[in-house]
N, C-alpha and C positions, 0 to 999 in steps of 0.2 A: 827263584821262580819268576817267569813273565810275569804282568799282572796285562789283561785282555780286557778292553771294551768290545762286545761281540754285538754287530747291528747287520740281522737280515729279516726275512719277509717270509717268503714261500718256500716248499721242500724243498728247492734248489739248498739251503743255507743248510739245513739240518744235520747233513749230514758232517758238512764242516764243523755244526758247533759241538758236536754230541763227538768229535773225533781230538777236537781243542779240550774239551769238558776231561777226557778220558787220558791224556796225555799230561804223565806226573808233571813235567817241564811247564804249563802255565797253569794261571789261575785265571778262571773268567769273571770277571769283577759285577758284572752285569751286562744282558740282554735288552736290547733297542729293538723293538719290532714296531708295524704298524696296528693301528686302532683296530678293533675288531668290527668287522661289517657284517653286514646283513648279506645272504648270501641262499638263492634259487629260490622259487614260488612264492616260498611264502615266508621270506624274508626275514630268514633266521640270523641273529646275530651269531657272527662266529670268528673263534680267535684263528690266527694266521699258526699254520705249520711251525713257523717257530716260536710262537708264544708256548704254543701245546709242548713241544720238546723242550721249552724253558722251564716250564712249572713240573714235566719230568724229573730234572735234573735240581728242580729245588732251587734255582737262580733268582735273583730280582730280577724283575723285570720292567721295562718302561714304556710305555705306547701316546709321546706325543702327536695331538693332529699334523704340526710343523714345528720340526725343533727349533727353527728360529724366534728367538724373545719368549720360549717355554719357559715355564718354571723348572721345566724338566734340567732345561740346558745347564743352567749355572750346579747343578747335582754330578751331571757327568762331567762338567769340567773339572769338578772338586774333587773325582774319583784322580785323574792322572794317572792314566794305565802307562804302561809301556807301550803298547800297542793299540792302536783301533784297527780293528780288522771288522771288514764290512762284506755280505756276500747279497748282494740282491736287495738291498734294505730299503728303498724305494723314495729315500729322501734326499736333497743334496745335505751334504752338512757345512753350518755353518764355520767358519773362517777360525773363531775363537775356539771351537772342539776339534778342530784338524788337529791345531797347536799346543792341547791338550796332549799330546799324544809324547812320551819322551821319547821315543825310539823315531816311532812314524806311525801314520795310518795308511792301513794298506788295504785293497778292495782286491775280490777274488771276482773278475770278471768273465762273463759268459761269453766272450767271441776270441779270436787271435789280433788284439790290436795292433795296428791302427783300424782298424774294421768293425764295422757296427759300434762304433761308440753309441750309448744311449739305453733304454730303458728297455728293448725289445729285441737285444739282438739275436737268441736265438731263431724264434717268428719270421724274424726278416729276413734269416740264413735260409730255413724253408722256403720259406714263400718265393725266394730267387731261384731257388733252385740247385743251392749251394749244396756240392759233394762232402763238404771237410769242415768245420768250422774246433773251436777248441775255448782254451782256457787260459787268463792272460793274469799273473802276479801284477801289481801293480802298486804303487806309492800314490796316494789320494791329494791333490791337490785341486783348489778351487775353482775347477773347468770341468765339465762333466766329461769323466773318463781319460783326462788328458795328461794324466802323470806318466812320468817314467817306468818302464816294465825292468820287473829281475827275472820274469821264467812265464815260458807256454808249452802248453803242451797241447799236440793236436788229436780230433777225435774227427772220426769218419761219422757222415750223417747216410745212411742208408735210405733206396727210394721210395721205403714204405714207414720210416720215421713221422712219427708225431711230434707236438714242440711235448707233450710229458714224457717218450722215449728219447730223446736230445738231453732234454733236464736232469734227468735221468743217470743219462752218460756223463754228462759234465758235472754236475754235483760228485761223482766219486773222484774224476778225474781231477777236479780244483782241490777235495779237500786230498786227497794226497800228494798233488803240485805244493802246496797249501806246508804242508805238514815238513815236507823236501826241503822249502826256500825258507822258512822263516829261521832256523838255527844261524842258517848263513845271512841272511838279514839284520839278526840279534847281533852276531858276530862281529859285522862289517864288512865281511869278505863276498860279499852279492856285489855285484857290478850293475850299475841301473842304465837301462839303457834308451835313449828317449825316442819317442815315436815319431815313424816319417809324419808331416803336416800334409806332403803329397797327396800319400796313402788312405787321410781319413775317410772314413765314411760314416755316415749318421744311422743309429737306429731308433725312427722314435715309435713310442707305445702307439699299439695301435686303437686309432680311433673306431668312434662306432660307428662310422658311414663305410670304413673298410668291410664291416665282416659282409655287408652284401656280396653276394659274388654278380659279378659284369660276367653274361653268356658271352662278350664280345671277347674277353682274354683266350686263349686255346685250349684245349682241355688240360695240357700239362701244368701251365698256369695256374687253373681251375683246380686242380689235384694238389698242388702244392699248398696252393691258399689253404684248402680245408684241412693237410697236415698240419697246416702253421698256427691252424688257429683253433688245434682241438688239443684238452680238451677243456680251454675258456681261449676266448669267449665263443666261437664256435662259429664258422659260415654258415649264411642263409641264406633262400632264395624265398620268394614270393610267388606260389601259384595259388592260384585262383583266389585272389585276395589273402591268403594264407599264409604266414609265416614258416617255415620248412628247416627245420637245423639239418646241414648236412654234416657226415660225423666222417663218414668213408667215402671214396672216389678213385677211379683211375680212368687213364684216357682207354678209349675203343683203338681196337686196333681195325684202323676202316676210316675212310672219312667221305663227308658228304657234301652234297650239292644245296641242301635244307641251310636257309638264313639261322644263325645265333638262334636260343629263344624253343623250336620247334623238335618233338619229338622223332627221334632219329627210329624207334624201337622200343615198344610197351609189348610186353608179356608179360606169364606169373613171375619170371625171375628177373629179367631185366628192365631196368629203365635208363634211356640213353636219352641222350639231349645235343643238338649240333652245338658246337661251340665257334669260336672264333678261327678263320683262315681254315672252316673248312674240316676240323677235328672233330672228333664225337666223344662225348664225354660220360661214363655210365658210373650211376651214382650206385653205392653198396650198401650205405648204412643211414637214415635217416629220422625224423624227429616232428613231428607237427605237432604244434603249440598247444600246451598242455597236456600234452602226452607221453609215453615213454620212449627210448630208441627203437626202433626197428630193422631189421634187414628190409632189403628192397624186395625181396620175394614177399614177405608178408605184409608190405603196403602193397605191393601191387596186388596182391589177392586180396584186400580190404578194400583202402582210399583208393587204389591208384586204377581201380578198374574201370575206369573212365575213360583212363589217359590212350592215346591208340596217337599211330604214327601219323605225322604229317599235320599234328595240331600243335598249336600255338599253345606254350603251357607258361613261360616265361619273358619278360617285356628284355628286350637286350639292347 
């Protein structure tokens, strides 16, 4: 039997480890997740997706702040799995628990590398505007993301995907890529093959001056960000002093002569907004601080009945 160090984060991981947990061929020695955080209003501490599917399945489990110089560390070194398999786990690891590993440590990555290395690539695949992104087998070495790949497999991003329908798709897709490559990994019979340096590209997490949305990008732009970034941390806009989650979006089919910023079209069901080069962007689904989501039909029959064409609602 394998013996598995299992290190992920968020549902993306779960379903990978609850499919390793279930498969007579390994043993999982213990689960590496992050510390549990505080999490919406009122700042509920809460365990991550995969602690919750850990204490499930009965596993130990570990939640260093940084595993570097943890106490945690010289524990998991002392385990010496066969493998460390890692899916979304949100730390780098250090040098001494790579080499922990007798086989290898292997990460189950969310893009088709060499593309989007980093900590956000599905987000970043949206937010571009990307048709296809997938899932990449990988040997973990001490550069983020930069090891040699054994297997991908591609997953089509549809133009009304979320990053939680992406995650979604890829979490099943990895954990049976996942399930595919490791026999022949075990084996030796995987052929590793190294990534173009050409080819890379960076995905880093996104920061919190991203979720504003700029009315100066186009509406498609505009629509993609708020896929990419629902449903955490979530785009916002600022009207009238206000904070405004927006949840849903697509571009108008129409474009106008109204600067960035200015209302294109207020009625009970629509609310539309020029955007950049000219496009018009009409929001679906929305959020004002402190409040619940809404459709834009029942803000605009509430809050939004202010709002009327040709004003100035956001700065661009």
């Amino acid at each position: 039997m394998t013996t598995i160090l299992f290190m992920g984060t968020p549902e993306f991981a779960v379903p990978i480890l609850q499919a390793l947990v279930s498969n007579a061929d390994y043993q999982v020695l213990a689960v590496v997740t992050q510390p549990d955080k505080p999490i919406g209003r009122k700042q509920v501490l809460t365990a991550s997706p995969v602690k919750v599917a850990a204490q499930q399945l009965s596993l130990p489990i570990y939640q260093p702040a940084k595993l570097t110089k943890s106490d945690e560390l010289a524990q998991l070194i002392a385990m010496t799995p066969d493998l460390i398999v890692t899916a979304a786990f949100g730390q780098f690891l250090p040098k001494s628990l790579l080499a922990a590993a007798k086989i290898m440590p292997i990460n189950v990555h969310g893009s088709l590398l060499p593309q989007y290395r980093g900590g956000a690539p599905i987000q970043r695949a949206i937010m571009n505007g990307d048709t296809e992104t997938g899932v990449t087998i990988m040997e973990m070495v001490a550069k983020m993301d930069a090891g040699d790949m054994f297997s991908q497999v591609k997953v089509p991003i549809t133009p009304t995907d979320t990053s939680a329908d992406v995650f979604a798709k890829l979490s099943l897709a990895g954990r049976d890529l996942l399930l595919e490559t490791l026999p022949k990994i075990i084996a030796g019979s995987m052929v590793k093959v190294p990534q173009d340096p050409d080819k890379v590209t960076i995905a880093p997490n996104i920061a919190a001056e991203e979720e504003k949305l700029d009315l100066n990008l186009t509406a498609l732009q505009l629509t993609n960000k708020v896929r990419a970034l629902n449903p955490d941390p979530v785009a916002y806009l600022v009207i009238d002093d206000q904070r405004v989650k927006i949840w849903a979006s697509h571009p108008a089919d129409l474009s106008t002569s109204l600067e960035p910023g200015h209302v294109v079209k207020a009625d009970k069901k629509n609310l539309w907004l020029a955007a950049g080069s000219g496009s018009v962007w009409a929001i679906d689904s929305l959020q004002l601080s402190g409040k619940n989501k809404v459709s834009v039909s029942d803000f605009m029959n509430g809050n939004g009945r202010e709002l009327v064409a040709g004003q100035m609602v956001v700065e661009a």
